[in-house]
N, C-alpha and C positions, 0 to 999 in steps of 0.2 A: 465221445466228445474230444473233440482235437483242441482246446486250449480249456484254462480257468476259469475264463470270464466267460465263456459257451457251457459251461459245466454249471455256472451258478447261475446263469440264467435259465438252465433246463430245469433246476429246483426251484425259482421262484416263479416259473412258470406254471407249474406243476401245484404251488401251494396256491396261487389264484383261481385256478382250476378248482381245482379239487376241496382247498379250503383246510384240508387238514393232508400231510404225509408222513410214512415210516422210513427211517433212514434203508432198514432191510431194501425195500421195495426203489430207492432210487438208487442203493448200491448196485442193485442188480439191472435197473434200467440203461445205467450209465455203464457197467459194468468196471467197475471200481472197488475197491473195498470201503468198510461201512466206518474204516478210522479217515479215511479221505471224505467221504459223506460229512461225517461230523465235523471237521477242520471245517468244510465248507460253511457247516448250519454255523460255528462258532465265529468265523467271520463274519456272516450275512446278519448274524444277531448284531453282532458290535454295530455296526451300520444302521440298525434301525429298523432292517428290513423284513425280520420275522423275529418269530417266539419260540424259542427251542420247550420243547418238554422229550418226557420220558423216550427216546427212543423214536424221536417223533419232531415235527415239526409245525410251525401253525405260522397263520399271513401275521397277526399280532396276539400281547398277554392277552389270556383267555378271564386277567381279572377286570379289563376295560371292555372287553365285546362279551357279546350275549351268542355264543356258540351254538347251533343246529345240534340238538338233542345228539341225532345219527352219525356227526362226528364227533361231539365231544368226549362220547362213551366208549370210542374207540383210543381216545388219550389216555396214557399209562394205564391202561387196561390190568395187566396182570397187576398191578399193585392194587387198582381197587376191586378185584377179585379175591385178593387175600385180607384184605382191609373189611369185603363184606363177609367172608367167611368165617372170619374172624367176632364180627358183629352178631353172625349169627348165635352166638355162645352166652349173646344177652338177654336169650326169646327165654320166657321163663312158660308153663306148662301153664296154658288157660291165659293168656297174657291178652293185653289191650294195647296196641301199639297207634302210632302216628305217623305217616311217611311223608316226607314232602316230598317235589318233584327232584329233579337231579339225574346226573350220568352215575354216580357213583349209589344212591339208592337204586337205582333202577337195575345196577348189578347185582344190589344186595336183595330185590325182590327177586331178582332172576336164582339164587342159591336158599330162599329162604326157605329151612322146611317147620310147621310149626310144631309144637307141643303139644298137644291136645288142642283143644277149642284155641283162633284165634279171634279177634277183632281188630281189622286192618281202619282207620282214617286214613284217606290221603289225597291230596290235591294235582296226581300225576295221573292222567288216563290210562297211560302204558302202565303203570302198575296195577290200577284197577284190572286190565285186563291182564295181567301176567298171573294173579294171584285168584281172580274172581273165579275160576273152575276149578280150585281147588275144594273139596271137599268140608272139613276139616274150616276153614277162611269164612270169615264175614267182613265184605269189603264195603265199608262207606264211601262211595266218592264224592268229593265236594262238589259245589256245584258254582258256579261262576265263566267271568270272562274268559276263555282260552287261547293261552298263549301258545302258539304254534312251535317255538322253536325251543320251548321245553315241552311241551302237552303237559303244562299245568296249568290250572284254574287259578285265575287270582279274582280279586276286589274283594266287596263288602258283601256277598253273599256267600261270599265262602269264608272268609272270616266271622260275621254273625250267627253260620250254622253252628262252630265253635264253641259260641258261651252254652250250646245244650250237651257239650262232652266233658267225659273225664277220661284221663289215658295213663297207664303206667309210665312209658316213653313215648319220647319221638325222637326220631331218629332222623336226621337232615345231613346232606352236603354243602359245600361252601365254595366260594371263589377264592377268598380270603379268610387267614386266619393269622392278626397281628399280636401277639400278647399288650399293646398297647392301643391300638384303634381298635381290637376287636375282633370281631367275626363279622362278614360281612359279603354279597351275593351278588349279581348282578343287574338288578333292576330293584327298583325303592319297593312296587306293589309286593316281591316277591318277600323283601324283608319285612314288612308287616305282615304278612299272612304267618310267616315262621317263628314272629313274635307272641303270635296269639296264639301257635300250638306250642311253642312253650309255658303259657302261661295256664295251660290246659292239660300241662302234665307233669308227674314225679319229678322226671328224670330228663334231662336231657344230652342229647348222644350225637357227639357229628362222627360223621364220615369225612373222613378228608386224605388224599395223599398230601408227602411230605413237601410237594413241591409248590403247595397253598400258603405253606406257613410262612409266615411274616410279607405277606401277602396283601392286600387290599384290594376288594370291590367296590363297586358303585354304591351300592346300596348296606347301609350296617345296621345289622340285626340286633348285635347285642353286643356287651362289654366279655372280656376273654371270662370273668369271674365267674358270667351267668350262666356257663357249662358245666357241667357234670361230668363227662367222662370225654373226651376225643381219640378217636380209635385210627391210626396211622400207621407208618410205614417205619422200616428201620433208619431210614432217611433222613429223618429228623434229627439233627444237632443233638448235644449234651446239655450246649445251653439256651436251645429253646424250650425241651423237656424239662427241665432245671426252672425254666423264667412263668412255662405254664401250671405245673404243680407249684410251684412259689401262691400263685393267684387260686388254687385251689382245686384245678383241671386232675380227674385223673386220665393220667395219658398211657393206652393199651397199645403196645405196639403188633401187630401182625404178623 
């Protein structure tokens, strides 16, 4: 690229396109280094014009748009790779678990191995299918509306199969996670369905990188109080850790 302004328009070209980019990957297109890359995302952000994450860039926050499953799960990836590896250490031997849909379960079914006998819930098709040839696994899939651009089931048929379960966890992602608005997802059906697998189980478990925290989606699920454990990254502040054990969160770093 022969000027600036030719250079950050080949990346917001690229993010319209594609929908989601790696600084790696437009370093190397432009041939540049990946500190130039980022100067650029770091300007383009101030402007308005995109949403920086991990390593990574996007057309806007991922806590106001409803993100394609296929790119979302490609955002800060290695973080919720160690986030659900991590998760994993919560499967207890004979367990009865709950998955909702999500980029960041959907990593954590991708590494789960179980215990003895499991019992999968979950409202995500691509998990049903990650887990369902597993031996060993008993997967309920809910059944309802399907949303395409997470392949999860929402409404009142998947919420009603609910009041016939009982689960030790469940385990969910999030768009947002505010110590004073909450926790909170990207569409209103989705946080009613996550409400009533909460209320259907022991324990409850998010998944979330740190770049969710103090965050807000569209839709809120539930008050920061009415979690049980949130499983993150070393990302996280001293005093959001500090502000979410305050409300009674234990917080697992990865």
């Amino acid at each position: 690229m022969s000027s600036i302004a030719e250079r950050r328009k080949f990346i917001l070209d690229n993010i319209s396109e594609k929908g989601f980019v790696k600084v790696s990957d437009l370093a190397e297109a432009l041939d540049v280094t990946p500190t130039t890359i980022r100067k650029d995302l770091t300007y383009l952000e101030t402007q308005g014009l995109l949403y920086r994450a991990y390593g990574s860039a996007l057309p806007t926050s991922p806590q106001v748009m409803d993100i394609n499953m296929n790119t979302k799960r490609l955002i800060n990836l290695e973080l919720k790779q160690q986030i659900a590896r991590r998760a994993q250490d919560l499967i207890s031997e004979n367990d009865s678990i709950i998955l909702s849909a999500g980029s960041t379960i959907s990593v954590f079914a991708e590494v789960l191995r179980p215990k003895g006998r499991l019992n999968v819930v979950t409202s995500a098709v691509n998990v049903s299918m990650l887990l369902g040839d597993m031996f060993n696994v008993t997967v309920m899939q809910l059944g309802g509306i399907l949303y395409g651009n997470s392949f999860c089931v929402v409404g009142m048929d998947a919420i009603q199969s609910l009041n016939y379960l009982h689960c030790a966890k469940v385990f969910f992602g999030v768009d947002g996670f505010d110590p004073e608005f909450g926790v909170s997802c990207a569409t209103r059906e989705e946080a009613e369905l996550t409400r009533k697998m909460m209320e259907v189980s022991n324990t409850s478990i998010v998944l979330a990188d740190s770049t969710k925290l103090g965050c807000k989606g569209f839709g809120r699920i539930c008050s920061a109080e009415d979690i049980d454990i949130l499983i993150t990254d070393k990302g996280i502040s001293a005093d959001m850790k500090r502000n979410l054990e305050g409300k009674g969160v234990e917080v697992i770093i990865a």
